[in-house]
Every structure is written in structure tokens, then in C-alpha cells.
C-alpha positions as CSV (number, residue, x, y, z in Angstrom):
1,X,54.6,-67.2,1.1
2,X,51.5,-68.3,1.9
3,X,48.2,-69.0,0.4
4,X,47.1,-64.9,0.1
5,X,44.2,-64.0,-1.3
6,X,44.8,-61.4,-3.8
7,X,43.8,-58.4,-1.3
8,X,45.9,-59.9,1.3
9,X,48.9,-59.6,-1.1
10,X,48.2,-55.9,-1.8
11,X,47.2,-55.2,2.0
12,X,50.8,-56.9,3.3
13,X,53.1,-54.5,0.2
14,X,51.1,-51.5,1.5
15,X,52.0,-51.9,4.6
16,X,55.2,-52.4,3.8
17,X,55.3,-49.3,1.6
18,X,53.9,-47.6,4.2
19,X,56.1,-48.5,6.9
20,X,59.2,-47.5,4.7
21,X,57.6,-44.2,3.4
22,X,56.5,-42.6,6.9
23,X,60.1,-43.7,8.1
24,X,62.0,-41.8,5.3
25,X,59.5,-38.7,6.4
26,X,60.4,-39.2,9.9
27,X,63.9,-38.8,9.2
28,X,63.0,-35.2,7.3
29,X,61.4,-34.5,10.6
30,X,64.1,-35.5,13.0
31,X,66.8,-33.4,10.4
32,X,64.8,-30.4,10.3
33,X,64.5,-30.8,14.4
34,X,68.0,-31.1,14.9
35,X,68.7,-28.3,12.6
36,X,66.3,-26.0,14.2
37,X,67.2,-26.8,17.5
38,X,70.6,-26.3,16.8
39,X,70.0,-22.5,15.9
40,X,69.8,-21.9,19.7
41,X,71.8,-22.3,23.0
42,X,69.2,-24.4,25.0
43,X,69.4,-24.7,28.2
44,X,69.4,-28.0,30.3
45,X,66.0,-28.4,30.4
46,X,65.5,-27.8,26.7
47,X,68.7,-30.0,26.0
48,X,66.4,-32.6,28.2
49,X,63.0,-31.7,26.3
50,X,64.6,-31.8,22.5
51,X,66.6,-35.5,23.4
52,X,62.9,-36.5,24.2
53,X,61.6,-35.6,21.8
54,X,64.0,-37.4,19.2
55,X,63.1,-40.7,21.2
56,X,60.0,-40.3,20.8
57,X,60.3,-40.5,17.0
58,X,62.3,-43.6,17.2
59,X,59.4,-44.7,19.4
60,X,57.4,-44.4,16.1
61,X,59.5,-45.5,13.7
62,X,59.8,-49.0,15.5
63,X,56.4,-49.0,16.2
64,X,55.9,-48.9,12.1
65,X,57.6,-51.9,11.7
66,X,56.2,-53.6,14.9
67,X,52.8,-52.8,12.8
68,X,54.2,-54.9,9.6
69,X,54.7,-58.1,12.3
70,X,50.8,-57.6,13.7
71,X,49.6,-57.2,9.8
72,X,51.7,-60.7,9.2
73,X,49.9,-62.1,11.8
74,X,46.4,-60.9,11.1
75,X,46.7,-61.9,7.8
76,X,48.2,-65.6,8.8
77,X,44.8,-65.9,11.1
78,X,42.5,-64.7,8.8
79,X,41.7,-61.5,11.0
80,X,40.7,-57.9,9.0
81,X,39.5,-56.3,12.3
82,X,43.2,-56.5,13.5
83,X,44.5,-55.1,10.3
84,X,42.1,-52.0,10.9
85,X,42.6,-51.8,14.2
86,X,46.1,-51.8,14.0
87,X,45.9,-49.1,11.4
88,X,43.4,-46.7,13.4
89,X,45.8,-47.1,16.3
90,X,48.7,-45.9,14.2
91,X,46.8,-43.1,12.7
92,X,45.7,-41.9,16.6
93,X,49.5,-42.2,17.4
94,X,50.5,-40.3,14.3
95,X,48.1,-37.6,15.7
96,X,49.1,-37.5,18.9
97,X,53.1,-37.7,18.4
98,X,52.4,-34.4,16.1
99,X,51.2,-32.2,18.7
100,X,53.5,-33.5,21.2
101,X,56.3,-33.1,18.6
102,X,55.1,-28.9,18.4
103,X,54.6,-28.6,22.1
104,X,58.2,-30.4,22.6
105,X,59.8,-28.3,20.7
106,X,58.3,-24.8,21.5
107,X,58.4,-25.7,25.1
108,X,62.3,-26.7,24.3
109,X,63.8,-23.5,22.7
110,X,60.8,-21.4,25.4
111,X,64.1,-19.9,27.3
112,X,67.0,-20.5,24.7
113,X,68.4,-18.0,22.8
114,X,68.8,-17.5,19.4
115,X,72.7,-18.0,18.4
116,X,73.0,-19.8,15.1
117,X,76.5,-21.1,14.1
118,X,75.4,-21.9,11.1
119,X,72.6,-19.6,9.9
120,X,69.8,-21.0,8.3
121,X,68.6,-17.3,7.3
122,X,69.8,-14.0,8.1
123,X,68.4,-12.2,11.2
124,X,66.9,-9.2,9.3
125,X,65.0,-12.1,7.3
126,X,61.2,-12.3,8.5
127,X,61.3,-16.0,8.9
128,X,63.8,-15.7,11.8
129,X,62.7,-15.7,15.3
130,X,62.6,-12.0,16.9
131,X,63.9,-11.2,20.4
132,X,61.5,-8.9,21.7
């Protein structure tokens, strides 16, 4: 490649590993949305709300590998502060996309009703939502 110091090789597989590891978890996340969100009949509005939501973890997952690219260049120029910069951003966006991903999703299903077609549990179980 080119001349790397030895912390710049292990900085540029880290990041790789990193991008391909927090992808393959944001998958789990969007199958466990879809899944959940398929256990009620939302309305147009929480049709709207869960499609949103599932954008915005594409939004994420390309921003992991737009992160790779700035690493590639912060390590061609020499530049660390990039490299933690670029890291603190992601970890502020992680945070962020986590409570908009809960507030999506209960704000989604807020006047759905529970109508599985394919029953994750039974609705005697206590995991399943209660109509009150």
C-alpha cells in the first residue's frame, strides 16, 4: 500500500473490522425491526414513521464505510486528529441514531394494533404487548 507505520496498519484493519462488524449488527437491528413492526397493523403514519426509520439505518451503514474513505485519507496526510475526530463523530451518531431508533419505533406502533400473523409469542405470554 503505502509506506504505514505499524499503528497506521492496525488503525486502517480496525476500522475496517469495525465498519463490517457494526454493519452485520445493523442488520440484527433492522431484522428484529421489521419483525416487530410486523406484529401490528400500523397505520399510515406508522407505515411512514417505521420506513424512516429503516432509512435511517442505511444512513449509518453507508456512513461506516464513508468513515473507512476519511481514515484512508487521514492516514495518507499524516493526520491523527481526523482519525479521532472522525471516530467521536461516529460514536455521537451511534448515540443519537439509538434514541431516535426507540422513539421511531414506539411513536410507530403508538396507534397500531397488535395482530400478529406470525406470532412471535403467545398473547397470554408476559413479553407480549397488553391492550388495556
Amino acid at each position: 500500500m503505502w509506506n504505514l507505520s505499524v499503528l497506521g496498519k492496525i488503525t486502517l484493519i480496525s476500522i475496517i473490522l469495525q465498519a463490517i462488524v457494526i454493519t452485520i449488527l445493523e442488520v440484527f437491528v433492522i431484522c428484529f425491526h421489521v419483525n416487530f413492526v410486523s406484529q401490528y397493523k400500523l397505520n399510515p403514519i406508522g407505515e411512514g414513521i417505521s420506513e424512516a426509520d429503516l432509512i435511517y439505518h442505511a444512513i449509518f451503514v453507508i456512513s461506516l464505510f464513508f468513515q473507512v474513505l476519511l481514515v484512508i485519507d487521514a492516514l495518507w496526510h499524516r493526520n491523527s486528529i481526523q482519525i479521532i475526530a472522525n471516530n467521536l463523530l461516529s460514536l455521537a451518531y451511534a448515540g443519537i441514531q439509538l434514541f431516535q431508533h426507540l422513539m421511531l419505533e414506539g411513536a410507530g406502533i403508538l396507534n397500531a394494533t397488535y395482530a400478529p400473523t406470525n406470532p412471535i409469542f403467545s398473547k397470554d405470554d408476559s413479553d407480549a404487548p397488553k391492550d388495556y
